[in-house]
KETOR-510200 format. One record per residue: residue in one letter; residue number from 1; x, y, z of N, C-alpha, C in turn. Coordinates in pm, 1 decimal. Layout:
N
{residu = A; num = NUM; nc1 = X; nc2 = Y; nc3 = Z; cac1 = X; cac2 = Y; cac3 = Z; cc1 = X; cc2 = Y; cc3 = Z}
...
end
This chain:
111
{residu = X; num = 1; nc1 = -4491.9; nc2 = 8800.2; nc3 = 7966.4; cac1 = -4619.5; cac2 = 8775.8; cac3 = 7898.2; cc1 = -4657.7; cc2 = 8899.0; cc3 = 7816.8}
{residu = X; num = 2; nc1 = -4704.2; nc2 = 8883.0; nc3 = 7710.9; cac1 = -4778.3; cac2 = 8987.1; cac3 = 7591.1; cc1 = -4873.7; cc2 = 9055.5; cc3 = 7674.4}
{residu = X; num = 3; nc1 = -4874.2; nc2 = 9200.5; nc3 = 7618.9; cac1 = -4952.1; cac2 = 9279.1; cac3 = 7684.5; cc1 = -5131.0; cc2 = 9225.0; cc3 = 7581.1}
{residu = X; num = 4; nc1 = -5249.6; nc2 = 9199.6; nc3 = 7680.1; cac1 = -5362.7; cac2 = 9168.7; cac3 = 7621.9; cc1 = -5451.6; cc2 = 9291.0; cc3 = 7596.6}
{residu = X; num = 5; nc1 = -5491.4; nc2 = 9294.4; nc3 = 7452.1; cac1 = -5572.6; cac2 = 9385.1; cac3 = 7407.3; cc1 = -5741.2; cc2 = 9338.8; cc3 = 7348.3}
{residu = X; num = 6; nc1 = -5795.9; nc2 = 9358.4; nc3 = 7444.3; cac1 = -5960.4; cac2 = 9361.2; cac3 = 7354.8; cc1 = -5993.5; cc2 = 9479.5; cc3 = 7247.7}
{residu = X; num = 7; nc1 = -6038.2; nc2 = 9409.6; nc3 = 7180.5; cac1 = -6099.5; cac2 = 9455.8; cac3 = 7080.6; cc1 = -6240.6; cc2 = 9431.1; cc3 = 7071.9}
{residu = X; num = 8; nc1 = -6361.0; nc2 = 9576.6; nc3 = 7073.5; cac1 = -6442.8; cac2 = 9518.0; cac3 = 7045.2; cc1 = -6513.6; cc2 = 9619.5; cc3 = 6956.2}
{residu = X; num = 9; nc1 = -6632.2; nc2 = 9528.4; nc3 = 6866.7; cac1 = -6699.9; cac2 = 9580.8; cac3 = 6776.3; cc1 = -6795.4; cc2 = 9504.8; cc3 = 6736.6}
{residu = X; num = 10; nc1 = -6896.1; nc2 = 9576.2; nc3 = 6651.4; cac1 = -6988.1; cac2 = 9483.4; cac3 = 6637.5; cc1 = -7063.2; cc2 = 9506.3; cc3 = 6473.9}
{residu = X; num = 11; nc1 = -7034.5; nc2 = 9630.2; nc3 = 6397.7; cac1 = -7055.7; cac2 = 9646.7; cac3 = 6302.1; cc1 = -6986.4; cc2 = 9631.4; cc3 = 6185.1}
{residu = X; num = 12; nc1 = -7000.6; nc2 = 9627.2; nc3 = 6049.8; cac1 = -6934.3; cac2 = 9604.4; cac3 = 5964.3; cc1 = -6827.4; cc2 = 9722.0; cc3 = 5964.8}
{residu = X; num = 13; nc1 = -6871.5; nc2 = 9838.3; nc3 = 5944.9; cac1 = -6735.0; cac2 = 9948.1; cac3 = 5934.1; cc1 = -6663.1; cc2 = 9925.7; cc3 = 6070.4}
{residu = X; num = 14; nc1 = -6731.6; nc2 = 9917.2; nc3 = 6181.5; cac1 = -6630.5; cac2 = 9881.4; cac3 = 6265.5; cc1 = -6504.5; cc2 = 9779.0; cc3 = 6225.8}
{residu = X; num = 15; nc1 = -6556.4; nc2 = 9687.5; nc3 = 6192.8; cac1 = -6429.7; cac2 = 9575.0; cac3 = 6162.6; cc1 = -6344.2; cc2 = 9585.0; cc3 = 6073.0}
{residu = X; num = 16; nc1 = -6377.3; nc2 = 9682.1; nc3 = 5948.8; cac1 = -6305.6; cac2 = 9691.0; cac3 = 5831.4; cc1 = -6177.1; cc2 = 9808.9; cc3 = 5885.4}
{residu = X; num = 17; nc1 = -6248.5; nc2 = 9914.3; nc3 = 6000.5; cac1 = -6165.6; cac2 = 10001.1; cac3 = 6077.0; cc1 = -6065.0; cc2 = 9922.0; cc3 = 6118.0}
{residu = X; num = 18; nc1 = -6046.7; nc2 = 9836.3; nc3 = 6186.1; cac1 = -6022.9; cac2 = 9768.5; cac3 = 6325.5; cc1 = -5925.3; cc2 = 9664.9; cc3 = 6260.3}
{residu = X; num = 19; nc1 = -6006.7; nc2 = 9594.2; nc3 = 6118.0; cac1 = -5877.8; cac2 = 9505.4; cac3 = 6051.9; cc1 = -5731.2; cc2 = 9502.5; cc3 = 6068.0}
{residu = X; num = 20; nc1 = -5700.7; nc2 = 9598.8; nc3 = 5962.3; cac1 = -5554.7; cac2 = 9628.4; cac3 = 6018.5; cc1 = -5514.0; cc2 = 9678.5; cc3 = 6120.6}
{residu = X; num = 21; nc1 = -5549.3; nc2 = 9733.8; nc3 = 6188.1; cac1 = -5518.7; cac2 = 9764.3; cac3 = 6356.4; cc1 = -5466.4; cc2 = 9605.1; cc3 = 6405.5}
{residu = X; num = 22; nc1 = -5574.4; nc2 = 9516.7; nc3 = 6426.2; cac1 = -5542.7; cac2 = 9425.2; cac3 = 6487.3; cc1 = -5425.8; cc2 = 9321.9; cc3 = 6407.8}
{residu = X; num = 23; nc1 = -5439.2; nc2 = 9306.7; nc3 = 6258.5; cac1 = -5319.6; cac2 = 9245.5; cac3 = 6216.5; cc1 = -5199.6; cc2 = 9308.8; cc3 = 6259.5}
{residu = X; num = 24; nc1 = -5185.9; nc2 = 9437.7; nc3 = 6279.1; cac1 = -5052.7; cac2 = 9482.7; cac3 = 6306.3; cc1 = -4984.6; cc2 = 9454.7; cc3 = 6428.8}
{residu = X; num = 25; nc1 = -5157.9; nc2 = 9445.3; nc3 = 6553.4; cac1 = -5146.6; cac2 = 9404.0; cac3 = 6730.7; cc1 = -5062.4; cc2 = 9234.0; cc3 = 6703.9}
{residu = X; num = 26; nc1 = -5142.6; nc2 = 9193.7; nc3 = 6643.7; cac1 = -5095.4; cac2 = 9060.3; cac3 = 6620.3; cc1 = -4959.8; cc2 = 9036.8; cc3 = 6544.3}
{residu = X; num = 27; nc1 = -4887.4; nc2 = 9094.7; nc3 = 6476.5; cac1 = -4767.8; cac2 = 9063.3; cac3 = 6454.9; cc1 = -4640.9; cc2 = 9147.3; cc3 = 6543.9}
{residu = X; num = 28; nc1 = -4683.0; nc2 = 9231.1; nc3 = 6577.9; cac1 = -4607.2; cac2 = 9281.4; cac3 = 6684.6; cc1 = -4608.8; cc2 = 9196.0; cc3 = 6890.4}
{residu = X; num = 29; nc1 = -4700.2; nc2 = 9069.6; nc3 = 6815.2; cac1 = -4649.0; cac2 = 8990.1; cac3 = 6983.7; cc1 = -4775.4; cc2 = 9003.4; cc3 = 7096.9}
{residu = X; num = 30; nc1 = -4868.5; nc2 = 9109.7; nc3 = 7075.8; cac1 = -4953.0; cac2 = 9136.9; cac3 = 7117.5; cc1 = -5097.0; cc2 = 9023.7; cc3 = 7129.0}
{residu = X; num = 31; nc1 = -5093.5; nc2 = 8973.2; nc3 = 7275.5; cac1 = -5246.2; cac2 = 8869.3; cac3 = 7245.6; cc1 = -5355.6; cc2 = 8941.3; cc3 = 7239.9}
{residu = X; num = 32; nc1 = -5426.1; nc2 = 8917.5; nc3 = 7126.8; cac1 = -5571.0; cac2 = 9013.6; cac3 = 7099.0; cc1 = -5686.2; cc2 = 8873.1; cc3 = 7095.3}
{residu = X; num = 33; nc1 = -5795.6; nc2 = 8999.8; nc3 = 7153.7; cac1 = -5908.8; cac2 = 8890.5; cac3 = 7238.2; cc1 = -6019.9; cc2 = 8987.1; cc3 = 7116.0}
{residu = X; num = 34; nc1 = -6047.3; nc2 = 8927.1; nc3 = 7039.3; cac1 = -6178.1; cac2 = 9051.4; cac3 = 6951.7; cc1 = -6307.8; cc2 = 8963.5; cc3 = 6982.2}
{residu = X; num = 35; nc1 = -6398.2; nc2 = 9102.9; nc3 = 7086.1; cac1 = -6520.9; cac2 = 9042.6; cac3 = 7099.9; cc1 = -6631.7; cc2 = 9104.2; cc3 = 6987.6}
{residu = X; num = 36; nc1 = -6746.7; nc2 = 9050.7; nc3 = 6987.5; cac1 = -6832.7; cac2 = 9086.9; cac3 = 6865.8; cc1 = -6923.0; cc2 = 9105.2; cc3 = 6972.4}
{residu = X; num = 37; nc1 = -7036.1; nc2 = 9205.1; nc3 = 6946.1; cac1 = -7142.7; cac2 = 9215.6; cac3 = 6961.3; cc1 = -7272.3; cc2 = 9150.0; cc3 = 6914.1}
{residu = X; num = 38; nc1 = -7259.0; nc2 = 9170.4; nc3 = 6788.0; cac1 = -7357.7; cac2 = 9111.0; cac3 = 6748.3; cc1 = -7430.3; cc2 = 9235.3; cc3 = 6664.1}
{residu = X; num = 39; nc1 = -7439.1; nc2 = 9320.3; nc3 = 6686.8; cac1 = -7473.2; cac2 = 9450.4; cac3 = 6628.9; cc1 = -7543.2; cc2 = 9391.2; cc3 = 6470.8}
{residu = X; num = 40; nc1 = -7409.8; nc2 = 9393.4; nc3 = 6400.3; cac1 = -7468.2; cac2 = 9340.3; cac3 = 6272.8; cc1 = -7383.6; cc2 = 9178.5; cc3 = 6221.8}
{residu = X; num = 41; nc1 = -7483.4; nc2 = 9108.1; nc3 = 6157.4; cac1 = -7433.1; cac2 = 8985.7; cac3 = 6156.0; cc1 = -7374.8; cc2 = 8884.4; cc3 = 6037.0}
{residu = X; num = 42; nc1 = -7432.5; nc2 = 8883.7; nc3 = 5935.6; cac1 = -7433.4; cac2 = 8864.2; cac3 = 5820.2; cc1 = -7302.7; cc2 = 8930.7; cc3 = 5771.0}
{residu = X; num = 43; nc1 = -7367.1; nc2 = 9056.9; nc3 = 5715.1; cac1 = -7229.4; cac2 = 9159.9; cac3 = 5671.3; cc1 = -7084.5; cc2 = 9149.2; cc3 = 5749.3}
{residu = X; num = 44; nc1 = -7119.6; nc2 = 9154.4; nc3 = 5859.8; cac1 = -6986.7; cac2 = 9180.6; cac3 = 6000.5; cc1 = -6936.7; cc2 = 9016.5; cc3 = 5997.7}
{residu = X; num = 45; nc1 = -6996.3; nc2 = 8927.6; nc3 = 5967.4; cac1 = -6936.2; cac2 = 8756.4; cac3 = 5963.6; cc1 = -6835.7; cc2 = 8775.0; cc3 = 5845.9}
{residu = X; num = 46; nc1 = -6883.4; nc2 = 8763.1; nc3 = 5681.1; cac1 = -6816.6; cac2 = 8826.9; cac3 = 5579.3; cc1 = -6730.1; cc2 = 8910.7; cc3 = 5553.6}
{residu = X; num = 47; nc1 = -6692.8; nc2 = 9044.3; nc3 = 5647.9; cac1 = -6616.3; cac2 = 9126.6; cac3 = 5680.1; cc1 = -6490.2; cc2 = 9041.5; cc3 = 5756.5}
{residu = X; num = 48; nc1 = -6539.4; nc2 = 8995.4; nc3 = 5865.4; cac1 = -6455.1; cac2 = 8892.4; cac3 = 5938.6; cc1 = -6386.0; cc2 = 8783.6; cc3 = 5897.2}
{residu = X; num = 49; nc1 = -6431.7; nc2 = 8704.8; nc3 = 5773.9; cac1 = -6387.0; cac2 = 8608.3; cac3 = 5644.5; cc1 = -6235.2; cc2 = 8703.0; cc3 = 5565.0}
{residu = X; num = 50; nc1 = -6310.2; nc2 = 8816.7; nc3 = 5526.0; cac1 = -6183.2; cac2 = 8859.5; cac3 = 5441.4; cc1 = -6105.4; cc2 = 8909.9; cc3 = 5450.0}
{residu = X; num = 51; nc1 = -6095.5; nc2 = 8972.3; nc3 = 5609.2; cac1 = -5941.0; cac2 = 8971.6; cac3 = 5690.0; cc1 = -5926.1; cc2 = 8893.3; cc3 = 5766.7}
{residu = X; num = 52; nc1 = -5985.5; nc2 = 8743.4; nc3 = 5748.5; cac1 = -5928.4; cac2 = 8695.4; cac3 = 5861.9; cc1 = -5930.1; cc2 = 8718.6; cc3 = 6037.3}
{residu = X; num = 53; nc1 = -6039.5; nc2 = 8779.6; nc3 = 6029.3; cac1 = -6044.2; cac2 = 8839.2; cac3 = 6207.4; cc1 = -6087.7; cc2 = 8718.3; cc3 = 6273.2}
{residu = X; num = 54; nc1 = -6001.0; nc2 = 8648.5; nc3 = 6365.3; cac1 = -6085.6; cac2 = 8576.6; cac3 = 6469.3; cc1 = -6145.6; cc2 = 8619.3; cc3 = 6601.9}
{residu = X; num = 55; nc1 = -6297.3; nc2 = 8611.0; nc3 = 6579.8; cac1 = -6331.2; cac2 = 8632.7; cac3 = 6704.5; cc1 = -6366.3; cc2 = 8556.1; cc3 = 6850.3}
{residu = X; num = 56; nc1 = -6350.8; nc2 = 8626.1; nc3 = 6914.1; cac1 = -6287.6; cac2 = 8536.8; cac3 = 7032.6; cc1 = -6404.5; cc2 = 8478.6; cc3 = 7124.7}
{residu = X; num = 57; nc1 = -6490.3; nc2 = 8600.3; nc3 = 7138.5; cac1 = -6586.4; cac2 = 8624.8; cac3 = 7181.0; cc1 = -6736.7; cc2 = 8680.1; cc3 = 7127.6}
{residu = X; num = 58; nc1 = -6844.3; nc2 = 8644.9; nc3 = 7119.1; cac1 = -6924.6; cac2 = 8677.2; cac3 = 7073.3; cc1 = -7088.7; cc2 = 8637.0; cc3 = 7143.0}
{residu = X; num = 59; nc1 = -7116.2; nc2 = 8794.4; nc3 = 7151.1; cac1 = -7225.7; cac2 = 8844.2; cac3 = 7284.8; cc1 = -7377.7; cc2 = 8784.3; cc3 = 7176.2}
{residu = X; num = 60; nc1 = -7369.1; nc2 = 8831.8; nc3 = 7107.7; cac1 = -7462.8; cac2 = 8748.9; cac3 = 6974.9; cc1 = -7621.2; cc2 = 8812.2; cc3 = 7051.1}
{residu = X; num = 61; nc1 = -7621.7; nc2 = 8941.8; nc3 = 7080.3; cac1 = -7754.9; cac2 = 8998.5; cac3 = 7110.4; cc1 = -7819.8; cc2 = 9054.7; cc3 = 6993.3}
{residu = X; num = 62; nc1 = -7972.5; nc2 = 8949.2; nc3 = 7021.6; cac1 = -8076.5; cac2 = 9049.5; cac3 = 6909.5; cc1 = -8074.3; cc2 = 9175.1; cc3 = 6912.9}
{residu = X; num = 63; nc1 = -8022.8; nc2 = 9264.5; nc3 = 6775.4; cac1 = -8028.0; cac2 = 9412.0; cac3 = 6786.8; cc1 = -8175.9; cc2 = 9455.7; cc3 = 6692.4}
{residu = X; num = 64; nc1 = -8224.5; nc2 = 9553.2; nc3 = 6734.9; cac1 = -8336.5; cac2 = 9594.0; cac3 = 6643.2; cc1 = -8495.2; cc2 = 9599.2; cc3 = 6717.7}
{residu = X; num = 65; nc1 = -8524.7; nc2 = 9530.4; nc3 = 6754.8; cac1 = -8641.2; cac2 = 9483.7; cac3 = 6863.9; cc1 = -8643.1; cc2 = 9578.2; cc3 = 6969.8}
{residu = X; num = 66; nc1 = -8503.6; nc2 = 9542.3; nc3 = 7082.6; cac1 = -8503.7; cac2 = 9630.4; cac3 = 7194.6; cc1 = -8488.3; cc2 = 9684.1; cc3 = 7208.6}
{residu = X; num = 67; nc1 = -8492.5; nc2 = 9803.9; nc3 = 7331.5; cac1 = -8481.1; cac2 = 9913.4; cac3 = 7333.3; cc1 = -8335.0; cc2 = 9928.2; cc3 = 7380.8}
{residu = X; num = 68; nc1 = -8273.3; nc2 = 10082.6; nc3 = 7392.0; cac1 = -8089.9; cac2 = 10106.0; cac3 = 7377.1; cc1 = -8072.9; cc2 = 10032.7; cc3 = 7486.5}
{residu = X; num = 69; nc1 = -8164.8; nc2 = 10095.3; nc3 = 7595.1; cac1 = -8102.5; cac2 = 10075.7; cac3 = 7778.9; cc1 = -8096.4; cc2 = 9908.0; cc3 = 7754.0}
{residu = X; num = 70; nc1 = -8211.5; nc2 = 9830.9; nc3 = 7728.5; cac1 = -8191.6; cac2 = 9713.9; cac3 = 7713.1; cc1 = -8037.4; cc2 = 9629.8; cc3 = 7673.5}
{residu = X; num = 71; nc1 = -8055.4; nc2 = 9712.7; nc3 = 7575.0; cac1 = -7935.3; cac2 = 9657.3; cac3 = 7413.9; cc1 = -7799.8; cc2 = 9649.6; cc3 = 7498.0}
{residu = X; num = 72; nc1 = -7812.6; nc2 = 9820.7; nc3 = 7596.7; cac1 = -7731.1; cac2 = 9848.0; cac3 = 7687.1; cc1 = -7665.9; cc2 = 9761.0; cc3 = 7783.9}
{residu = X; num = 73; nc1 = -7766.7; nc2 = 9718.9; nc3 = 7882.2; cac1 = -7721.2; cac2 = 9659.8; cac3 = 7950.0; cc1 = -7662.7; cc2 = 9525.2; cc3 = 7938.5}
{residu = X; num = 74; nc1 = -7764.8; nc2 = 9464.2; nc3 = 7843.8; cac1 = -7689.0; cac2 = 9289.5; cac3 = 7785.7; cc1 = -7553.6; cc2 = 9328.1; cc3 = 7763.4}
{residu = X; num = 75; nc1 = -7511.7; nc2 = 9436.1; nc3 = 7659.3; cac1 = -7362.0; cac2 = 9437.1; cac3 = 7626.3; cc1 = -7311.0; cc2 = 9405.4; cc3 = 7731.4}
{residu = X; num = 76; nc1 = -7337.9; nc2 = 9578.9; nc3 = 7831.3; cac1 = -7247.4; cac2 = 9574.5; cac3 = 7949.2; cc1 = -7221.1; cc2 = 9444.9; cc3 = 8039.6}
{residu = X; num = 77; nc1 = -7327.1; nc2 = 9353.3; nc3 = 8026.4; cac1 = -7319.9; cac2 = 9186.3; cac3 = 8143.9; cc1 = -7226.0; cc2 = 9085.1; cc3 = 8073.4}
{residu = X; num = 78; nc1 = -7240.7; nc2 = 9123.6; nc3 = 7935.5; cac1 = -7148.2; cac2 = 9014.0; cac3 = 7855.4; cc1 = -7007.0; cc2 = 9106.0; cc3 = 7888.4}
{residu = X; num = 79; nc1 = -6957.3; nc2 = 9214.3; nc3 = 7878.4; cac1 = -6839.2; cac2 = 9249.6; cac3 = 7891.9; cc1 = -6775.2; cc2 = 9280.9; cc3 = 8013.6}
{residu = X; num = 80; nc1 = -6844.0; nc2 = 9269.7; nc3 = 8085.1; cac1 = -6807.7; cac2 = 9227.9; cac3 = 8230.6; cc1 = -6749.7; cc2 = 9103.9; cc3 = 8272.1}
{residu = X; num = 81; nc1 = -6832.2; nc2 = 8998.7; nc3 = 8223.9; cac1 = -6801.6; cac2 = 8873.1; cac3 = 8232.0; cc1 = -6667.5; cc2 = 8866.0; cc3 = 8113.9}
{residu = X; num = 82; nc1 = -6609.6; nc2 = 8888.3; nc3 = 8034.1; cac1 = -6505.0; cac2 = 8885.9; cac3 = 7956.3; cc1 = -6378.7; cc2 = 8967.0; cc3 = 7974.5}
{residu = X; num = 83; nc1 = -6429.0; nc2 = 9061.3; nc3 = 8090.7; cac1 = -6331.8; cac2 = 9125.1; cac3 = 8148.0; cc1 = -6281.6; cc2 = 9063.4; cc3 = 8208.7}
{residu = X; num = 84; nc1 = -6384.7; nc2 = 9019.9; nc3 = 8319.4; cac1 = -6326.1; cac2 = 8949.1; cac3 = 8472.6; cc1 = -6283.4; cc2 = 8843.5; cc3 = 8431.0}
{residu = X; num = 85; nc1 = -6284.6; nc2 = 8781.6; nc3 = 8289.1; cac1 = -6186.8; cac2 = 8665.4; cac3 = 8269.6; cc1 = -6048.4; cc2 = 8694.4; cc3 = 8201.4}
{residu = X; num = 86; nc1 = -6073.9; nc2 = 8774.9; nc3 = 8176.6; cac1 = -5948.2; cac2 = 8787.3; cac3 = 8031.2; cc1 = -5859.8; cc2 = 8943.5; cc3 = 8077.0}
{residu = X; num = 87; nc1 = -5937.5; nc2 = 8978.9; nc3 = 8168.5; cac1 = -5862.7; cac2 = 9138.6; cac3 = 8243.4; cc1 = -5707.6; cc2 = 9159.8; cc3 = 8111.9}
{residu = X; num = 88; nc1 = -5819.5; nc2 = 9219.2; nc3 = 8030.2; cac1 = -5741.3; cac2 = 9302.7; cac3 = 7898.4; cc1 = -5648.9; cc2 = 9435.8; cc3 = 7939.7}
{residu = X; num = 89; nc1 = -5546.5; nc2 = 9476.9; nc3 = 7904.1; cac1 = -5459.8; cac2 = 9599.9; cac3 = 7950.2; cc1 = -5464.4; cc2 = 9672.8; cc3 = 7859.3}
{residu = X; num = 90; nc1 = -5502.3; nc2 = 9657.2; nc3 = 7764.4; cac1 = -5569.2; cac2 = 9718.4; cac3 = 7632.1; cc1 = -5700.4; cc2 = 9744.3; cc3 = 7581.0}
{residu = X; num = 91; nc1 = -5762.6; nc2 = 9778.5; nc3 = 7586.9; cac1 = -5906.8; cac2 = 9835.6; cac3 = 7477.0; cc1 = -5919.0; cc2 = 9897.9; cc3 = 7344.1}
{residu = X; num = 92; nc1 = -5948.0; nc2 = 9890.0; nc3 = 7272.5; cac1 = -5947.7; cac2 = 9947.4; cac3 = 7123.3; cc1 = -6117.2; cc2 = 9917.4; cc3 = 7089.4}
{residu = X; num = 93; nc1 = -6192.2; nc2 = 10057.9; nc3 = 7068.2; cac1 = -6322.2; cac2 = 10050.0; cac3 = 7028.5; cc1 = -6266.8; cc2 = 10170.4; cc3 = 6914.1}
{residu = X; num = 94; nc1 = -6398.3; nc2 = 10152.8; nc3 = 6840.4; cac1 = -6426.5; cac2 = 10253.9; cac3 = 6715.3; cc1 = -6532.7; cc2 = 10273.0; cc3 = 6681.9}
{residu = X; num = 95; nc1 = -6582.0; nc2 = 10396.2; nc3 = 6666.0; cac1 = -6760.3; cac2 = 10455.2; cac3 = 6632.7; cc1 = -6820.6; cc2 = 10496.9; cc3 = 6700.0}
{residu = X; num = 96; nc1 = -6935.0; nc2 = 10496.4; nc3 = 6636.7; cac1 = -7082.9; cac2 = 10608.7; cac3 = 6723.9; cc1 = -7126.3; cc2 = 10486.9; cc3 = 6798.7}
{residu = X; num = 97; nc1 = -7147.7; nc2 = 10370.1; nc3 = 6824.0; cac1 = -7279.6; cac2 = 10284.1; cac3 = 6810.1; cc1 = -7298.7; cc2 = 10283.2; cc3 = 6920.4}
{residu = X; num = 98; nc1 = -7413.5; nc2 = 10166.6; nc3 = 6937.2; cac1 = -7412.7; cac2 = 10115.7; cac3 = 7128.8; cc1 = -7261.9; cc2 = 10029.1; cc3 = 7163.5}
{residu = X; num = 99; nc1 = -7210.7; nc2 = 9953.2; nc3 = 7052.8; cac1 = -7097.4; cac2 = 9851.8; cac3 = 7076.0; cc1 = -6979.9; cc2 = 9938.4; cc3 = 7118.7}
{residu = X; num = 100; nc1 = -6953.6; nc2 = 10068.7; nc3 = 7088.0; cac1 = -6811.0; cac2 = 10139.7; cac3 = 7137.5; cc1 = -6865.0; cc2 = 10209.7; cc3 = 7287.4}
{residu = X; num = 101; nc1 = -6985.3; nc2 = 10259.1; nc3 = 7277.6; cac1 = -7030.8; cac2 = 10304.4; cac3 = 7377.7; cc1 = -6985.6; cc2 = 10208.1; cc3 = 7506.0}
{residu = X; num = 102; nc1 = -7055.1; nc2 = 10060.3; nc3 = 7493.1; cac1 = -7026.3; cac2 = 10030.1; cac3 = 7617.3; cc1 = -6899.3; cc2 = 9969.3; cc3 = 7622.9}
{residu = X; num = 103; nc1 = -6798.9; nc2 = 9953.7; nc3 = 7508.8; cac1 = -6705.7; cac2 = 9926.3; cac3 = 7517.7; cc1 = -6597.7; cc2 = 9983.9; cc3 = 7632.9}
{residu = X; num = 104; nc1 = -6641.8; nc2 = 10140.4; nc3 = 7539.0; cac1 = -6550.6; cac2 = 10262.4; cac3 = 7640.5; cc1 = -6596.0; cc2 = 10271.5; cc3 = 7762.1}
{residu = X; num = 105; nc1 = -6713.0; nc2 = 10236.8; nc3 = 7785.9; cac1 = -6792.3; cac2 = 10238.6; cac3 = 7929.9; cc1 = -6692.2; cc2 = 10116.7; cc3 = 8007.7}
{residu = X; num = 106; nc1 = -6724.2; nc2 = 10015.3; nc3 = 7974.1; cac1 = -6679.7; cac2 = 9898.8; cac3 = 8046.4; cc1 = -6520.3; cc2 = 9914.5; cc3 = 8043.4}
{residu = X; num = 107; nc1 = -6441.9; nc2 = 9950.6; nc3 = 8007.0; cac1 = -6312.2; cac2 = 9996.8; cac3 = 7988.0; cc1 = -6269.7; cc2 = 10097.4; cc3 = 8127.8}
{residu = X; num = 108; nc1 = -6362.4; nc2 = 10166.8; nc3 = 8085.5; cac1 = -6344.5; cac2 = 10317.1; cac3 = 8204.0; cc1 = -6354.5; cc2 = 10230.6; cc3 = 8357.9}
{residu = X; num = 109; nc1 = -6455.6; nc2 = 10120.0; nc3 = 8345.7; cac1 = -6517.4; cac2 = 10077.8; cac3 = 8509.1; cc1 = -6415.5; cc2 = 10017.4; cc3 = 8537.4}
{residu = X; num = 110; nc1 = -6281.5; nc2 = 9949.6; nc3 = 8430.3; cac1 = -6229.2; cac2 = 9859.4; cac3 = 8479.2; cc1 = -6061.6; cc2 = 9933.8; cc3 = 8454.8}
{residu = X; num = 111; nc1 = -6078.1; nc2 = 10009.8; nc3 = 8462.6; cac1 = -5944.7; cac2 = 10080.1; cac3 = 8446.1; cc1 = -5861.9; cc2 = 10067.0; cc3 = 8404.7}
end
């Protein structure tokens, strides 16, 4: 079986980063699971159109309103639950944001 890699992100530069990364995961045999945050939506959908990124998963939390710890923790409950299903052997985050933050967080808890 293909080694499984999540991918997650949630902003537009994130994805434009992350594009070719994952076309390359994907032709080299690799099953890639790309979750979205939700971070940004509009822009990051459109971004996702013109490479072709399918996403697999998508946490789709209002950003802007709440506060980080909040923003925080929803990520972390949605990527928990996508762990414990999909127990990825791979992680690939990119950036400053809250979306790599708890990426790498939830990564680290799950070793």
């Amino acid at each position: 079986m293909n080694k499984t890699v999540a991918c997650i992100f949630g902003t537009r530069p994130e994805a434009i980063k992350l594009a070719t990364v994952i076309s390359e995961l994907l032709s080299n045999g690799y099953r890639v699971i790309n979750i979205s945050t939700g971070q940004h939506t509009d822009m990051f959908d459109k971004v996702c159109q013109l490479f072709d990124l399918k996403i697999s998963y998508r946490l789709n939390l209002p950003f802007g309103a709440r506060s980080l710890t909040e923003t925080t923790t929803k990520i972390l409950a949605g990527l928990e639950e996508i762990f414990t299903k999909e127990c990825p052997e791979l992680v690939l985050v990119h950036g400053d944001t809250t979306s790599t933050f708890c990426g790498a967080l939830m990564s680290f808890y799950n070793k």
